[in-house]
C-alpha positions as CSV (number, residue, x, y, z in Angstrom):
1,X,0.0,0.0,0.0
2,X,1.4,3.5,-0.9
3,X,1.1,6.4,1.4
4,X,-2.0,8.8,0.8
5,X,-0.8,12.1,-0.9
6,X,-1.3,14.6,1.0
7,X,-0.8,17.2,-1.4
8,X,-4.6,17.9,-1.8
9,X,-5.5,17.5,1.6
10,X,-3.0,19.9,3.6
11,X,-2.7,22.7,0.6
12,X,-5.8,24.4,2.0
13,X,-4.6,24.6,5.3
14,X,-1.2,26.0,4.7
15,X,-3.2,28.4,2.6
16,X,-5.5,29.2,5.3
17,X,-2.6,29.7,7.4
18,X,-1.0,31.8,5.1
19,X,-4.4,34.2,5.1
20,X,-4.3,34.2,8.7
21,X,-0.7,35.0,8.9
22,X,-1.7,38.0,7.0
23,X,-4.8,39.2,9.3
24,X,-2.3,38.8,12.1
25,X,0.6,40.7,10.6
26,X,-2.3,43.8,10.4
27,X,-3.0,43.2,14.2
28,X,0.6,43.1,15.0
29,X,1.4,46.3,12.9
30,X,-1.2,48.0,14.1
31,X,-0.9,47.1,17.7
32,X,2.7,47.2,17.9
33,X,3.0,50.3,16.0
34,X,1.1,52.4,18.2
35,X,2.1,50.9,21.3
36,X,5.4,51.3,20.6
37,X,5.0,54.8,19.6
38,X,2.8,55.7,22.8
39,X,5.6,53.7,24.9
40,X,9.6,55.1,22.8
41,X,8.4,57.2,20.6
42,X,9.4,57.1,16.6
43,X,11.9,53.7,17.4
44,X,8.8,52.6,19.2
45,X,6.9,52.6,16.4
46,X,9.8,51.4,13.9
47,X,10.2,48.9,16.2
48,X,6.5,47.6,16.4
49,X,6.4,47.9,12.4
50,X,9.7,45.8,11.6
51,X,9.1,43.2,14.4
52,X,5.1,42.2,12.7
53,X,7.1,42.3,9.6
54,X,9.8,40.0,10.7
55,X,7.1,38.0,12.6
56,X,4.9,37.4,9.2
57,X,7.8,36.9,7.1
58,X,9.1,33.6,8.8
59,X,5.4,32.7,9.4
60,X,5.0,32.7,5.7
61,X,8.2,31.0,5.3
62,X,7.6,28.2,7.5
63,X,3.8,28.2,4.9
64,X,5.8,28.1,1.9
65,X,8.1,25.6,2.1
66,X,6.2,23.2,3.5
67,X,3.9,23.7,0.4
68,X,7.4,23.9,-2.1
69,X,8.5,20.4,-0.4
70,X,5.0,19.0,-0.9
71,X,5.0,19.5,-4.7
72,X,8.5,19.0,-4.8
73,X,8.1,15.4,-3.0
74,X,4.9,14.9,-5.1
75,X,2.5,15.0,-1.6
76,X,4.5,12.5,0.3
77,X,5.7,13.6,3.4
78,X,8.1,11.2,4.2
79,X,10.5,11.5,1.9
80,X,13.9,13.2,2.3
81,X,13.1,16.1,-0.1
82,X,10.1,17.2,1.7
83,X,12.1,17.4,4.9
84,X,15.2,18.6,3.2
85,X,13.2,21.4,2.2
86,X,11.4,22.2,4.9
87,X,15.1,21.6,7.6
88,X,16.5,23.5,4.8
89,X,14.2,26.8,5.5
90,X,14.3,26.6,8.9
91,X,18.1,26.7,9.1
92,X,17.7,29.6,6.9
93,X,15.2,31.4,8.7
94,X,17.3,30.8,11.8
95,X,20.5,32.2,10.5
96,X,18.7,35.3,9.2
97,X,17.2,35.8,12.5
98,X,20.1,36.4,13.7
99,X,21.7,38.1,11.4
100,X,18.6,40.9,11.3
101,X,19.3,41.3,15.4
102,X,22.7,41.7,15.8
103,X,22.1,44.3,12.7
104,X,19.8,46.1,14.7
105,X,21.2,45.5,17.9
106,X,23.0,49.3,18.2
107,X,20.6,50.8,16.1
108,X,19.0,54.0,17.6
109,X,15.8,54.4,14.9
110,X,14.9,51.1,16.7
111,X,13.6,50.3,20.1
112,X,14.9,46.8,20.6
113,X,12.7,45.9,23.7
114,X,9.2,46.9,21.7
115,X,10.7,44.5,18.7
116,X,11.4,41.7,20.7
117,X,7.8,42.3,22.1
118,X,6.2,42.2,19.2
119,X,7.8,39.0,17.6
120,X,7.7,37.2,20.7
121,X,3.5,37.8,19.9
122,X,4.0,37.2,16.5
123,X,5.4,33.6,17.3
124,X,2.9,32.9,20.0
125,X,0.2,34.5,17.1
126,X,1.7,32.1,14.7
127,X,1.7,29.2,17.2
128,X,-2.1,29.6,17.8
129,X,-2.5,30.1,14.2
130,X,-1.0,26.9,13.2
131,X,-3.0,24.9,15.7
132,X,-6.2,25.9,15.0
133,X,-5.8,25.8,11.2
134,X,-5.0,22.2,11.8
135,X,-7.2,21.3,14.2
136,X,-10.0,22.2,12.4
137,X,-8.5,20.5,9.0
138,X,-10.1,17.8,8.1
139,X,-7.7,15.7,6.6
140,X,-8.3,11.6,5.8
141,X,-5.2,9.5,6.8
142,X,-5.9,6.6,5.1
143,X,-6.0,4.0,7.4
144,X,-8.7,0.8,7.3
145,X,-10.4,0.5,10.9
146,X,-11.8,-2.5,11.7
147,X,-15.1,-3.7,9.9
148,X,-14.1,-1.4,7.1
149,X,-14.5,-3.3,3.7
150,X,-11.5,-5.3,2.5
151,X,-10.5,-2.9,-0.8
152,X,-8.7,-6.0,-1.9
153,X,-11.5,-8.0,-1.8
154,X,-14.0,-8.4,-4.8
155,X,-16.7,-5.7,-4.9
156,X,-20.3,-7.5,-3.1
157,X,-17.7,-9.0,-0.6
158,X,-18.2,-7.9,3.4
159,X,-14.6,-7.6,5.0
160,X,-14.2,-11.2,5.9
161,X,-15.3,-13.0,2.1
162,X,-18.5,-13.9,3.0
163,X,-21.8,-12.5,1.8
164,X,-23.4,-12.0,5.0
165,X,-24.7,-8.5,5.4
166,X,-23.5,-6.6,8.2
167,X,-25.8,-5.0,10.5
């Protein structure tokens, strides 16, 4: 038996995520933008504005590759490309991480401690967001439970070979 693709199954919900990812970078902008301007002033609000960006962008990422290493792996998500690609972005998104903070680390058009803030919420945001967009998926896995019809068998067959109907 080969594994179920799950290309047409998960797509929606990495899509959905990707729409909520945007709903939340708006919150996050918003929210952090003015709080940080109310709180530090103008690196306040540069600070509330690059850290929903930064938030939504490895969001998105995190979205994108898994659906790049679905079609690249052809919907089966255990083969070595599809975690290739999706290890692959999260070493990336890692490394750029910290790259962009020790940029902005000494940077005074920046208030580090409102951007920290506001990716910290973008994660938990993101977190939330990816739970719920998969708990409510509704995605079949494939797997025979007992009493289910043999799909080897011959069609008018019950699940043990005999023609008795099942009640």
């Amino acid at each position: 038996m080969t594994a179920p693709n799950a290309l047409d199954h998960v797509r929606p919900v990495f899509r959905r995520i990707l729409v909520w990812a945007a709903v939340l970078a708006v919150a996050l902008a918003v929210v952090g933008g003015v709080v940080g301007l109310v709180l530090a002033g103008t690196p306040g609000l540069a600070g509330g504005l690059l850290g929903a960006v930064l938030s939504v962008v490895f969001l998105g990422l995190t979205a994108v590759s898994v659906l790049v290493a679905l079609r690249v792996s052809k919907g089966q998500m255990i083969s070595g490309a599809f975690f290739g690609i999706v290890m692959g972005t999260w070493l990336l998104k890692f490394v750029l991480f910290l790259v962009v903070l020790i940029a902005l680390r000494d940077r005074t058009w920046v208030d580090f401690p409102v951007l920290a803030v506001v990716i910290i919420a973008g994660v938990v945001g993101s977190l939330v967001i990816d739970v719920v967009a998969v708990a409510k998926a509704r995605i079949p896995i494939g797997v025979s439970l007992p009493g289910d019809p043999d799909p080897s068998a011959p069609s008018g067959s019950g699940a043990a070979g005999n023609d008795t109907p099942r009640a």
